[in-house]
VOGUTOR-439935 format. One record per residue (C-alpha): residue number from 1; z, y, x. Coordinates in nm, 2 decimals. Each point is the difference from the previous one (the first is absolute). Layout:
# residues N
(NUM, (Z, Y, X))
...
# end
This chain:
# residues 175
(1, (0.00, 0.00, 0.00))
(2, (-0.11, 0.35, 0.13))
(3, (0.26, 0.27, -0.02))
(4, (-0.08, 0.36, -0.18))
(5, (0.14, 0.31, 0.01))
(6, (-0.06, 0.24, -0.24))
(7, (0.07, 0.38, -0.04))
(8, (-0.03, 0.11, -0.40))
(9, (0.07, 0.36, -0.09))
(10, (0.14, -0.02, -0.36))
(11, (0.08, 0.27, -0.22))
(12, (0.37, 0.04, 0.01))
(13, (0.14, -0.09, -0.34))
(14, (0.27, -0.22, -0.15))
(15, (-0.16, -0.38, -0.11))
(16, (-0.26, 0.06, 0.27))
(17, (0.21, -0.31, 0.26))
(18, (0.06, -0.23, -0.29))
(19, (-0.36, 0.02, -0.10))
(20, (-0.11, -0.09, 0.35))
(21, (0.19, -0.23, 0.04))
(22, (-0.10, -0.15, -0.34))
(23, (-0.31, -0.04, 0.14))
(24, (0.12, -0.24, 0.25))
(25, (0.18, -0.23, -0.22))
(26, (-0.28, -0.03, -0.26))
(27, (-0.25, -0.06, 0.25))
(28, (0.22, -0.21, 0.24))
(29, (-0.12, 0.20, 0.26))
(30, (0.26, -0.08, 0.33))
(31, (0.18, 0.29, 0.12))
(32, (0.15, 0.01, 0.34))
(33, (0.14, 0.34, -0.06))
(34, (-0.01, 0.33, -0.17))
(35, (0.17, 0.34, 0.08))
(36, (-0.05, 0.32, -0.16))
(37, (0.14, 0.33, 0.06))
(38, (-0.10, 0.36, -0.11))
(39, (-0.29, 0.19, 0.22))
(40, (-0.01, 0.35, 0.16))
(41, (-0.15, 0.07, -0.35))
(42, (0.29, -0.05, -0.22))
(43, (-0.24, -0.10, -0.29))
(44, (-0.13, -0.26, 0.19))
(45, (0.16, -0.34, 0.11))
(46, (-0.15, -0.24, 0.27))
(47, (0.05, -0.38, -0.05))
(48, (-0.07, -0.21, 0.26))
(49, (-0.06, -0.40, -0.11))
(50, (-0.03, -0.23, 0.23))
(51, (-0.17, -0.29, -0.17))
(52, (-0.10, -0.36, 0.14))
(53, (-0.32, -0.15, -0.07))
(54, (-0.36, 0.00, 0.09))
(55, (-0.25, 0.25, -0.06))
(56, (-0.08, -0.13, -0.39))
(57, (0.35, 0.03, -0.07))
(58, (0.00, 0.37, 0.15))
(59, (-0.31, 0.14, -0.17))
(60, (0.16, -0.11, -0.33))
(61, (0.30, 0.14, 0.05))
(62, (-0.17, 0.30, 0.12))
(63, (-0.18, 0.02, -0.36))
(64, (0.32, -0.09, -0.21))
(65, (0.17, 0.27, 0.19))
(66, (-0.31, 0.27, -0.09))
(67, (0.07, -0.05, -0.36))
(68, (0.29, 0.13, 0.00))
(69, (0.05, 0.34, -0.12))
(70, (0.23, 0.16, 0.26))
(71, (-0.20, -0.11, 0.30))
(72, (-0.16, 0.25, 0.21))
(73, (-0.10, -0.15, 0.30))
(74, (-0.03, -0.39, 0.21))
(75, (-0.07, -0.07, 0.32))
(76, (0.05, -0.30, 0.25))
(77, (0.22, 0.11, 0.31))
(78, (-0.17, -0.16, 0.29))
(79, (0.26, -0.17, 0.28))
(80, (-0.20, 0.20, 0.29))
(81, (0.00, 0.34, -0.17))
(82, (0.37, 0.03, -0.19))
(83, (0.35, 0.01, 0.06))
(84, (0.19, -0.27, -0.16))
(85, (0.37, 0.02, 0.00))
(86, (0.29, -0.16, -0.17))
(87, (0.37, 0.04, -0.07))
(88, (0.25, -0.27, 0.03))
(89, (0.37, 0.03, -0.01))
(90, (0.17, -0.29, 0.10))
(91, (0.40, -0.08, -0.05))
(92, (0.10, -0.27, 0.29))
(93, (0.33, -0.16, 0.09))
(94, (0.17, 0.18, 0.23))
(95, (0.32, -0.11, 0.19))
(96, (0.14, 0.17, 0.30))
(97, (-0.18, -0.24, 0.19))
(98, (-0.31, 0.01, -0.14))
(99, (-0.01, 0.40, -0.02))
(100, (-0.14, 0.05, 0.42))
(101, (-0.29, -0.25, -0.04))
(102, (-0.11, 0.17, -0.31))
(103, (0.03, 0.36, 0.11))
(104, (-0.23, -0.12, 0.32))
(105, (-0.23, -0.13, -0.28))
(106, (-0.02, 0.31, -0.20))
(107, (-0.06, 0.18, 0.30))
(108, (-0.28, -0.19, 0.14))
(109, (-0.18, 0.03, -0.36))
(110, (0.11, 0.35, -0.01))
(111, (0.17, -0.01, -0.36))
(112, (0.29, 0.13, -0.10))
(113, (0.34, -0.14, -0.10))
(114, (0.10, 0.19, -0.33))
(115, (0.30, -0.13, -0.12))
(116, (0.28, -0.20, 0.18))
(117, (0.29, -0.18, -0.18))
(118, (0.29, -0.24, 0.15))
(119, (-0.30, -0.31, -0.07))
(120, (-0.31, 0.12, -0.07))
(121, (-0.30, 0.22, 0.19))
(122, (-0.26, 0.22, -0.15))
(123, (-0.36, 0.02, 0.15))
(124, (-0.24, 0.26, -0.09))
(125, (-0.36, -0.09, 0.11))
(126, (-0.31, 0.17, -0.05))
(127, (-0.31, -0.17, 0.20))
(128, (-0.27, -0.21, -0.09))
(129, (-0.05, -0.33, -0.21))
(130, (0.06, -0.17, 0.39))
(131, (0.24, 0.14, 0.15))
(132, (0.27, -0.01, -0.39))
(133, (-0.10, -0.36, 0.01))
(134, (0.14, -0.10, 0.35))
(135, (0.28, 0.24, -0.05))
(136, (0.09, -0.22, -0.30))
(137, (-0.04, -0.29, 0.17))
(138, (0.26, 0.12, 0.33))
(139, (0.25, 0.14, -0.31))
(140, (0.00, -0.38, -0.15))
(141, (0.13, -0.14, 0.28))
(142, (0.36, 0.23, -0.10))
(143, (-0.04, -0.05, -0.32))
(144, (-0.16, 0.21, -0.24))
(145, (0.24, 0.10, -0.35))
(146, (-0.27, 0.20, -0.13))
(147, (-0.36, 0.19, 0.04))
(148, (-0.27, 0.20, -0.14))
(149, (-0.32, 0.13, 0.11))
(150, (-0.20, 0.25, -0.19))
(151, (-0.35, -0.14, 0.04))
(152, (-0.30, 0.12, 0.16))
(153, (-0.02, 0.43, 0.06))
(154, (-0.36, 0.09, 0.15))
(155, (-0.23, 0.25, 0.06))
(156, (-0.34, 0.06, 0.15))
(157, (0.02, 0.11, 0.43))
(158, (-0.19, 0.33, 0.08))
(159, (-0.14, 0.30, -0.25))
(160, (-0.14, -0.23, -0.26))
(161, (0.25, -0.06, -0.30))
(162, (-0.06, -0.11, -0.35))
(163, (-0.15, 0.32, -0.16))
(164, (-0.29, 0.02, 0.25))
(165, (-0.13, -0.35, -0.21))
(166, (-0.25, 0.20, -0.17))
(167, (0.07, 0.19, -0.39))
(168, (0.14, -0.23, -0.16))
(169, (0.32, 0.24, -0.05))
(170, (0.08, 0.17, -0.30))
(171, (-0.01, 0.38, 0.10))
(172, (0.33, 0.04, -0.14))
(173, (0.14, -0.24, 0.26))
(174, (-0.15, 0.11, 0.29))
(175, (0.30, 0.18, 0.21))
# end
């Protein structure tokens, strides 16, 4: 299975997240992740799906996702042209004992430690897909009590960004 990441600008309005993600379920499309967050125009959210599958699976995604009212704008995120990054916060067991060896590991990742109790570590780390993953794997070894990452965040390197994709844009929504 090929891996897809997608930046959609949607129009920034309750229902607009359970609709997409409607979309998945009826379709049994399968999701790796999906983050969304508000833009620099505060009309304007970006989703960004990351979405297993080959290329029939993504072109009819691609077309379920057009019908929907709110969106304004799809593109595929090429690996060897964006950014990806993730955030994963990661609660590990943490004796007196264990607290040196994990310090050195959070240094050599260059995360953060952002909580500290008599037990327990947090982690804070933002990097790519990679680098979360073997973090993850080091933090297992202390035992991990709990974790979250946010899913994929990604933008286009360089000038280009997801307005210079031609007119598509409402002129309402461009910034």
């Amino acid at each position: 299975m090929d891996r897809h990441v997608l930046s959609v600008l949607v129009k920034n309005s309750s229902g607009v997240l359970s609709r997409v993600s409607g979309l998945f379920m009826r379709r049994g499309f399968n999701i790796d992740s999906l983050s969304v967050g508000r833009t620099e125009n505060p009309e304007i959210s970006r989703m960004t799906i990351t979405l297993m599958g080959g290329e029939d699976v993504l072109d009819q995604f691609i077309k379920q996702l057009n019908k929907l009212q709110e969106v304004i704008k799809i593109i595929e995120l090429a690996p060897e042209s964006s950014v990806y990054r993730e955030l994963v916060l990661i609660k590990v067991n943490a004796d007196a004992n264990q607290r040196a060896a994990i310090n050195d590991i959070v240094k050599v990742f260059r995360c953060k430690i952002i909580d500290l109790d008599t037990n327990t570590l947090t982690i804070e780390l933002t990097g790519d897909d990679n680098k979360v993953s073997a973090l993850i794997k080091l933090m297992e070894e202390y035992g991990i009590r709990e974790m979250v990452r946010t899913g994929l965040a990604a933008l286009e390197r360089g000038c280009k960004d997801i307005n210079s994709y031609g007119d598509y844009f409402e002129e309402e929504y461009i910034g």
